[in-house]
C-alpha positions as CSV (number, residue, x, y, z in Angstrom):
1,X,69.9,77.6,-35.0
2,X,72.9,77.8,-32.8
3,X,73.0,76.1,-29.4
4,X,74.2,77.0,-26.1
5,X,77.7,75.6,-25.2
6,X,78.0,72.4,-23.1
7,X,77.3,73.3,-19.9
8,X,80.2,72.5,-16.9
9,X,80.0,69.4,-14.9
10,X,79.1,71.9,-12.1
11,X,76.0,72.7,-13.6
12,X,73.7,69.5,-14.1
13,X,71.0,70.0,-16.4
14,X,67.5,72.0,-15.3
15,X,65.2,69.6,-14.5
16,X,61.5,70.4,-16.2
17,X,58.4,69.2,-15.2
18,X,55.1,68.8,-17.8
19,X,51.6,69.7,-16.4
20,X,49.3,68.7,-18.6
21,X,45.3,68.1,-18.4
22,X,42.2,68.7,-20.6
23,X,40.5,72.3,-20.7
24,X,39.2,73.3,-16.8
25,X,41.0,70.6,-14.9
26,X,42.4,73.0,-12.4
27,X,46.2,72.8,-14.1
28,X,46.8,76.7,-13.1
29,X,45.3,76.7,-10.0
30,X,47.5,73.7,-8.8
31,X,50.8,75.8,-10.2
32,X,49.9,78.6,-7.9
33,X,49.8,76.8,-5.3
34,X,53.3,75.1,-5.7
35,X,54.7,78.6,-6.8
36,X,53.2,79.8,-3.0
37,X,54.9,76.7,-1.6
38,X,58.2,76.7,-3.6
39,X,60.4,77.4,-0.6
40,X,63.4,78.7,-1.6
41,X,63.0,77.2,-5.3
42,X,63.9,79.5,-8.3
43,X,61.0,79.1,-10.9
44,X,60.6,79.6,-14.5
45,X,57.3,78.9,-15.9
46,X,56.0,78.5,-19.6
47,X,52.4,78.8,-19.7
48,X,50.5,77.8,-23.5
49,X,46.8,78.9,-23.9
50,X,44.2,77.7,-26.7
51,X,43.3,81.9,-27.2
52,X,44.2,85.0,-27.9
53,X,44.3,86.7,-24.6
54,X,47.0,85.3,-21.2
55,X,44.4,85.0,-18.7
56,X,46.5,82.1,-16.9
57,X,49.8,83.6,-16.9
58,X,48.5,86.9,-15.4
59,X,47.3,84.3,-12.7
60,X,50.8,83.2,-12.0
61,X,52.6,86.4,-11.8
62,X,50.0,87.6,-9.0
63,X,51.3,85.1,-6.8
64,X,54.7,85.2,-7.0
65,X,55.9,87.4,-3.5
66,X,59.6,87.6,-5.3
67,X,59.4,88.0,-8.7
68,X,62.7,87.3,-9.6
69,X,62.6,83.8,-8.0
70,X,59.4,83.5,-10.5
71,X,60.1,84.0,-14.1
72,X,56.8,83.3,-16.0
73,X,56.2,83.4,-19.4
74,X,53.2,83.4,-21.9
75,X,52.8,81.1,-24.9
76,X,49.7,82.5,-26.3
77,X,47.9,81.4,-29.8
78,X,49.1,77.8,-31.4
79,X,50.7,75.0,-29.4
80,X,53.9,75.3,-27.3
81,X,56.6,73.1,-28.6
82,X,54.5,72.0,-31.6
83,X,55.7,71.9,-35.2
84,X,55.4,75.5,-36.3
85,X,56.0,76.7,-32.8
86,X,59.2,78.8,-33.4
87,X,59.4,80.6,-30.1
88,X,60.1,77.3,-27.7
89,X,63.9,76.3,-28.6
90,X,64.6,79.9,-27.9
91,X,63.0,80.9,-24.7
92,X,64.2,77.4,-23.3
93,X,68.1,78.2,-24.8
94,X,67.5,82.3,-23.0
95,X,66.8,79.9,-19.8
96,X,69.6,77.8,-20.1
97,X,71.8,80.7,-20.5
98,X,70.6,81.9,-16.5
99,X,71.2,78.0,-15.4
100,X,72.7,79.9,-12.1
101,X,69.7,81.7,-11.7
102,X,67.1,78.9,-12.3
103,X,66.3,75.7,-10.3
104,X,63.1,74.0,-12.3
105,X,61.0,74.6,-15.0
106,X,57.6,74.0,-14.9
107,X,55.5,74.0,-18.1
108,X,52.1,74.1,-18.5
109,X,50.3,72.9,-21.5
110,X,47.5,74.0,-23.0
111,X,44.2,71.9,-22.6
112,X,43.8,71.0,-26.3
113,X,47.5,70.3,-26.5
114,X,49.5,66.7,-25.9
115,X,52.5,67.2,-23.4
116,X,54.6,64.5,-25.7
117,X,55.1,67.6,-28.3
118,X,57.2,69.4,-25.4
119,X,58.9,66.3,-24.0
120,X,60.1,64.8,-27.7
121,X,61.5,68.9,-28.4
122,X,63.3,68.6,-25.1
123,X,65.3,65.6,-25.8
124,X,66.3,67.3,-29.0
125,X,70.0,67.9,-29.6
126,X,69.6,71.8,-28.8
127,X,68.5,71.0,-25.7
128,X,69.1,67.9,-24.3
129,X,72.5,68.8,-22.9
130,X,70.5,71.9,-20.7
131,X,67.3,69.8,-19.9
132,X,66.2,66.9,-18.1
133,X,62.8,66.0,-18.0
134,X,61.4,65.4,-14.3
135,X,58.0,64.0,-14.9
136,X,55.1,65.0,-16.6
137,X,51.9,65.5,-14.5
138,X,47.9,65.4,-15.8
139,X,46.0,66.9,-13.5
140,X,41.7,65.6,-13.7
141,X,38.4,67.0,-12.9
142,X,37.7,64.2,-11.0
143,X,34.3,64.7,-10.9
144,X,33.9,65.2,-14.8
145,X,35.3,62.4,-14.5
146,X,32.8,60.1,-12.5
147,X,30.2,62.2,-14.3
148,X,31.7,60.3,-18.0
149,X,31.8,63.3,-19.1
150,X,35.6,61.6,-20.9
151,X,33.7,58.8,-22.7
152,X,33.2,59.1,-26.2
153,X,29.9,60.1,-27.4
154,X,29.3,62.3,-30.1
155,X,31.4,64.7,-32.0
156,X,32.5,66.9,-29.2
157,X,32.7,64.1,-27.0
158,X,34.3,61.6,-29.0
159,X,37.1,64.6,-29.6
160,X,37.4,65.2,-25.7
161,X,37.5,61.5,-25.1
162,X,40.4,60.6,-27.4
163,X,42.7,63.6,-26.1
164,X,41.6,63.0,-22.9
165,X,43.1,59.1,-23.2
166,X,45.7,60.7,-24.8
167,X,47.4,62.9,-22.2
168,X,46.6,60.3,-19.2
169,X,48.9,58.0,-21.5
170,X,51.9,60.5,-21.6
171,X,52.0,61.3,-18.0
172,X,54.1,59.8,-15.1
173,X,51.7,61.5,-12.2
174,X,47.9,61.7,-12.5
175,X,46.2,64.2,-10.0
176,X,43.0,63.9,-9.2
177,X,41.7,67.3,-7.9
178,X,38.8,69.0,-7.3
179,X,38.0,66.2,-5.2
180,X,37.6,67.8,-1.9
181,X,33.5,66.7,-1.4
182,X,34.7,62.9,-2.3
183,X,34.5,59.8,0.3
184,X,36.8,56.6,-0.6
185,X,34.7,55.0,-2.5
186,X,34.4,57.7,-5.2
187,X,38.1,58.4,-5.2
188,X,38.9,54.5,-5.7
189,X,36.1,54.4,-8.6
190,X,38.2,57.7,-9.9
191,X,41.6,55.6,-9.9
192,X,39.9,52.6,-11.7
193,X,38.9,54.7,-14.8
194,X,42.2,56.3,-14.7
195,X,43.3,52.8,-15.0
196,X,41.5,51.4,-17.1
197,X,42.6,54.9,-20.0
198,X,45.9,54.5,-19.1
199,X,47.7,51.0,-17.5
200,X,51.3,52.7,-17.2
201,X,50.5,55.8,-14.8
202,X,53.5,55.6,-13.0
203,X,51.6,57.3,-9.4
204,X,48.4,58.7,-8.6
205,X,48.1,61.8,-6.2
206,X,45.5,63.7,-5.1
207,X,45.0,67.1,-4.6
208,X,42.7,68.1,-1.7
209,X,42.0,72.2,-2.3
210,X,43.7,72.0,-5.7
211,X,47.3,71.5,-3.7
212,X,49.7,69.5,-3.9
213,X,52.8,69.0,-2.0
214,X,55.9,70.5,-3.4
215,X,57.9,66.9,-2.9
216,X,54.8,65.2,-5.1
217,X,55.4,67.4,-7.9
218,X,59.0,68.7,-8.2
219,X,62.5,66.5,-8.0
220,X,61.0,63.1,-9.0
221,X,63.7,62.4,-11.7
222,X,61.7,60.2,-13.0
223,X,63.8,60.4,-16.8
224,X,66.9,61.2,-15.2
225,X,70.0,58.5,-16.4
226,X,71.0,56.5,-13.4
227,X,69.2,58.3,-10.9
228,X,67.2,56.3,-8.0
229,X,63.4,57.8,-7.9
230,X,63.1,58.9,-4.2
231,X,59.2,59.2,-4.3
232,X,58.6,61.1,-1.6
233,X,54.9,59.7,-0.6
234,X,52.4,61.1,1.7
235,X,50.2,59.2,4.0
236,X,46.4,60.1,2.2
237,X,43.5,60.5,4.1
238,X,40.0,60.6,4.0
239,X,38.0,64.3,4.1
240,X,36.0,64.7,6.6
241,X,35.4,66.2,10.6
242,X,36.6,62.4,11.6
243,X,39.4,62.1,8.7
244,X,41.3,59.1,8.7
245,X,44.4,58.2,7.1
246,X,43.2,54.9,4.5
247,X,44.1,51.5,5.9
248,X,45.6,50.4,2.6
249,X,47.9,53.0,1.1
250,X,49.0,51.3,-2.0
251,X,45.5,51.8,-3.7
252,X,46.5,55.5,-4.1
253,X,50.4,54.1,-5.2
254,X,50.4,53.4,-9.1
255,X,53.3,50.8,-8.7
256,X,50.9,48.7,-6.1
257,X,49.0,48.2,-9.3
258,X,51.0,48.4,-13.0
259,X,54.0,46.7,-11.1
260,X,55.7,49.2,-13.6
261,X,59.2,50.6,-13.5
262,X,60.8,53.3,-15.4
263,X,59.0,53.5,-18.8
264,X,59.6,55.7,-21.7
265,X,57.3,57.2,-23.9
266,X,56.5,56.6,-27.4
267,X,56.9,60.0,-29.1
268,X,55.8,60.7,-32.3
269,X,56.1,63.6,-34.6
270,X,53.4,66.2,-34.1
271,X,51.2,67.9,-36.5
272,X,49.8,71.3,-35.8
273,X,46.9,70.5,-33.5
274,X,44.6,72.4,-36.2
275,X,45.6,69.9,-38.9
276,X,44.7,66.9,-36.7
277,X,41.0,68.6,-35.4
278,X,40.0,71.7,-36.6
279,X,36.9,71.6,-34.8
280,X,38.4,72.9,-31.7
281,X,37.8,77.0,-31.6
282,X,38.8,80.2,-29.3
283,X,37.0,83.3,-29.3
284,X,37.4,86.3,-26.9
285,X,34.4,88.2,-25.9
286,X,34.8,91.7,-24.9
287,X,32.2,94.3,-22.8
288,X,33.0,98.4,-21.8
289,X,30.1,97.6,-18.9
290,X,30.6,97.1,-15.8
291,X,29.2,93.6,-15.2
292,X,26.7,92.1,-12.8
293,X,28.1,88.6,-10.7
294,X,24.9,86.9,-10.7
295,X,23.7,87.4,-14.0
296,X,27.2,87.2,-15.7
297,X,27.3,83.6,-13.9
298,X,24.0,82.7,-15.1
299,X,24.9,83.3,-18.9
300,X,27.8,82.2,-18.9
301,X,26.5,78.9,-17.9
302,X,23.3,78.9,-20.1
303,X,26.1,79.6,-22.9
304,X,27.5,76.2,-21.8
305,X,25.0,74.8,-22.3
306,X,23.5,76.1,-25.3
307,X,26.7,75.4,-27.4
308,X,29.3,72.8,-27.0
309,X,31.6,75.5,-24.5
310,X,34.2,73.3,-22.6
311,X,35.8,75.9,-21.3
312,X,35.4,80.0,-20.3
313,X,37.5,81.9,-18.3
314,X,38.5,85.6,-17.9
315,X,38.5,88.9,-15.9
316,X,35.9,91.2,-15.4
317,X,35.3,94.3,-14.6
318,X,32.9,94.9,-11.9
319,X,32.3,98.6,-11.3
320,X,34.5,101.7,-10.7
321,X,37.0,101.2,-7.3
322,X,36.0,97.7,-7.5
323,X,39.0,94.5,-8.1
324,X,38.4,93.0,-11.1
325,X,36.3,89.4,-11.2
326,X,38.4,86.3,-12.0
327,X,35.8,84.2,-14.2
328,X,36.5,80.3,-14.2
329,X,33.9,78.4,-16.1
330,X,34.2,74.5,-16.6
331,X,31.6,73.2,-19.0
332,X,28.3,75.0,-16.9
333,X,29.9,75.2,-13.7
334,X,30.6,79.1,-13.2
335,X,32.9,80.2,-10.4
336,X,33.1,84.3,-10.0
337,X,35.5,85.7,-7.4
338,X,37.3,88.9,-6.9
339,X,40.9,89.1,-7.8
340,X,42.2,91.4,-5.7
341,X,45.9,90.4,-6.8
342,X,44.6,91.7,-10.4
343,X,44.1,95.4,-8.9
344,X,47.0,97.5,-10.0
345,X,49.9,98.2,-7.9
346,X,49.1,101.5,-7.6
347,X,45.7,101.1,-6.1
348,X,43.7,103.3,-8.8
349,X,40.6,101.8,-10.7
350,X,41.8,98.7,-12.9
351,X,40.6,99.3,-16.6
352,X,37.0,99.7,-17.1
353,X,36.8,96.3,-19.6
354,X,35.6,93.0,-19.5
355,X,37.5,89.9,-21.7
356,X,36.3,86.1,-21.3
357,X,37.8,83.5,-23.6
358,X,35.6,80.8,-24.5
359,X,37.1,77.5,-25.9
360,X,34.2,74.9,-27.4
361,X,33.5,72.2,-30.0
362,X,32.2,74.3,-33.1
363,X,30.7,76.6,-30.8
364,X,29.0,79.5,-32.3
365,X,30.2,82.8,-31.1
366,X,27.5,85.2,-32.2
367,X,25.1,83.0,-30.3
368,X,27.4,83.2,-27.3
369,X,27.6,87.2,-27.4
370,X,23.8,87.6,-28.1
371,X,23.1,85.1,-24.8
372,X,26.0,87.3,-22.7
373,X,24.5,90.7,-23.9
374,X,20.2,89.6,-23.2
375,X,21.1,87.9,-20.4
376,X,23.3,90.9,-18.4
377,X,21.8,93.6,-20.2
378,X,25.1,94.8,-21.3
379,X,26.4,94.7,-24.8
380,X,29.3,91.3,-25.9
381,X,30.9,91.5,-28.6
C-alpha cells in the first residue's frame, strides 16, 4: 500500500491521543466532553465498538456545534488497528492527506480491545512520518474498581481481570471517573490499586462529572522526540459543599510515586482478539414497541445479572413525538435518559425502533430477549 509523501517541515506530524478502558468506564462520555471544550481545536475521532451497531459514534456527532471542526468516524465489528483490520492505515493516510485541516486525533478503543495494537500500527513506516503519538489515556470505573470487581475470579472475571491489567499497563494517563460521590480516602485507595496493576502510570487524573480538562488530555507529547512534557497540572480538590483543595498534591501526581520518566512501551504483535478469547460475545437486541423507562431499566439490569452482561447500551424508542432514550448499562447499573440531540434535525418522530447492544462473558442471548420481552411486555428479538 502506497503512502502519503513526506510531509513539509511546515507541517509537523498530527499528534494522536489513545483512550482506552474496559467496557462501561465512561471512555465516550469523557470524549464528549473534551469535543464540547475543544476551543478552537480541529478534531478527528476514530471510534472502535465490540458490535454490530455505532451507538458511541452517533454520541459524538451530536455534540459537535461545527461539524467540520469534528470529523468522527466509526470502526464498527472487529478491532481497530488489529491484524486483520484493513480499514485503519487508510482512514489515518485520508487524514494525513487534510493535515491543514486537522489539529489532533483522538481514538477511542473498544472495551475488549488493547490500545498497544493502535500505538505499534502508528509507528509503522506508513505512518510514522504523519503521526506522533501524544499519550494514551485509560479511563476507570472507579467504583468497579473499589467494588474488585477487576480481580480475577472465575471465568468472566479472570478474563476482565487480565485485560483489565492489561490496558492500565499501556497507558501514560489513568482517569479515574465516575468518582463524583468519593471522599479522599476512597480516591487514594483507588490510586493504590491502580498502582499496585500497573507501577509505570506515568499521571493519574480525575474526572469529577466524567470531565476532564482539555490541557490534561490533549498536547502532552509525551512520545514526542526531544520535546519537554509541559504537564499542565490542576490543583485537585475534594467534593463536597466545603471542598478543599488536598494538602499534598503529589498523591494524585504519578511521578511523586514511580519516580519514572519517559518510558516506552513493549509492543507486541497482535492476534485477532477472537483468537486470543473467544468467550467475549456481542449481540444486538431489537423491539418495534415503544418502550417503558422503568421497566426497560429493570430488565435490563435483571439481564445483568442473570448472565455474565458487562456491558448494554443503546437507544430507544419511547413513544410517538417523543426523543429517543439513550440506554447506558454497566454490569446492573442501568442509566435511562432522553437524547434529545438524537431527535432528527427536522423535528418529526425519530424512527419507531428500539436497538441495545449487549456485550458479556458467554452470555446467552435468547435468555436475554426472553427476560427483555416478559419483563416490558413487548416483544426482543
Amino acid at each position: 500500500m502506497a503512502s502519503l509523501p513526506d510531509l513539509p517541515p511546515q507541517l509537523p506530524p498530527i499528534p494522536v491521543t489513545v483512550v482506552t478502558g474496559f467496557l462501561g468506564a465512561g471512555k465516550t462520555t469523557l470524549l464528549r466532553g473534551l469535543v464540547r471544550r475543544r476551543q478552537s481545536r480541529r478534531l478527528a475521532l476514530l471510534i472502535n465498538e465490540f458490535g454490530e451497531v455505532a451507538i458511541d459514534g452517533d454520541l459524538l456527532r451530536g455534540e459537535s456545534d461545527a461539524p467540520a471542526q469534528v470529523q468522527v468516524q466509526d470502526f464498527a465489528h472487529g478491532l481497530i488497528a488489529y491484524g486483520d483490520d484493513a480499514h485503519f492505515i487508510p482512514a489515518m493516510l485520508a487524514l494525513a492527506a487534510r493535515r491543514a485541516q486537522v489539529d489532533h486525533v483522538l481514538i477511542e478503543t473498544s472495551g475488549l480491545a488493547l490500545p498497544s495494537a493502535v500505538m505499534e500500527v502508528l509507528q509503522s513506516e506508513q505512518l510514522v512520518p504523519h503521526f506522533v503519538l501524544d499519550a494514551t489515556l485509560a479511563v476507570v470505573d472507579t467504583p468497579l474498581l473499589l467494588e474488585h470487581a477487576f480481580d480475577a475470579g472465575g471465568d468472566a472475571q479472570a478474563a476482565t481481570a487480565l485485560l483489565f491489567r492489561q490496558q492500565l499497563e499501556c497507558a501514560d494517563v489513568v482517569v479515574l471517573n465516575k468518582i463524583d460521590d468519593m471522599d479522599e480516602p476512597q480516591l487514594l485507595q483507588a490510586e493504590a490499586r491502580v498502582r499496585a496493576l500497573a507501577s509505570n502510570v506515568r499521571f493519574l487524573e480525575l474526572a469529577y462529572g466524567a470531565k476532564l480538562d482539555i490541557r490534561l488530555a490533549l498536547g502532552l507529547r509525551l512520545h514526542q522526540a526531544g520535546a519537554a512534557v509541559h504537564h499542565h497540572y490542576t490543583p485537585l480538590g475534594m467534593p463536597g459543599e466545603r471542598a478543599a483543595v488536598a494538602a499534598d498534591q503529589r498523591r494524585f501526581n504519578g511521578h511523586a510515586h514511580s519516580g519514572l520518566g519517559a518510558h516506552s512501551h513493549g509492543l507486541s504483535t497482535h492476534k485477532h482478539f477472537h483468537e486470543q478469547d473467544p468467550g467475549w460475545l456481542s449481540f444486538t437486541l431489537r423491539s418495534d414497541e415503544a418502550q417503558s423507562e422503568e421497566r426497560l431499566r429493570g430488565a435490563v439490569a435483571a439481564a445483568a445479572l442473570a448472565e455474565p452482561i458487562l456491558r448494554a447500551k443503546g437507544f430507544v424508542h419511547a413513544g410517538p413525538g417523543m426523543p429517543p432514550l439513550l440506554v447506558q448499562g454497566v454490569r446492573a447499573r442501568v442509566a435511562i435518559a432522553h437524547d434529545e440531540a438524537g431527535a432528527n434535525d427536522d423535528g418529526k418522530e425519530t424512527p419507531a425502533r428500539s436497538e441495545l447492544v449487549f456485550i458479556g462473558y458467554h452470555p446467552s442471548r435468547a435468555r436475554v430477549a426472553q427476560m427483555l420481552s416478559e419483563m416490558t411486555g413487548t416483544e426482543w428479538k
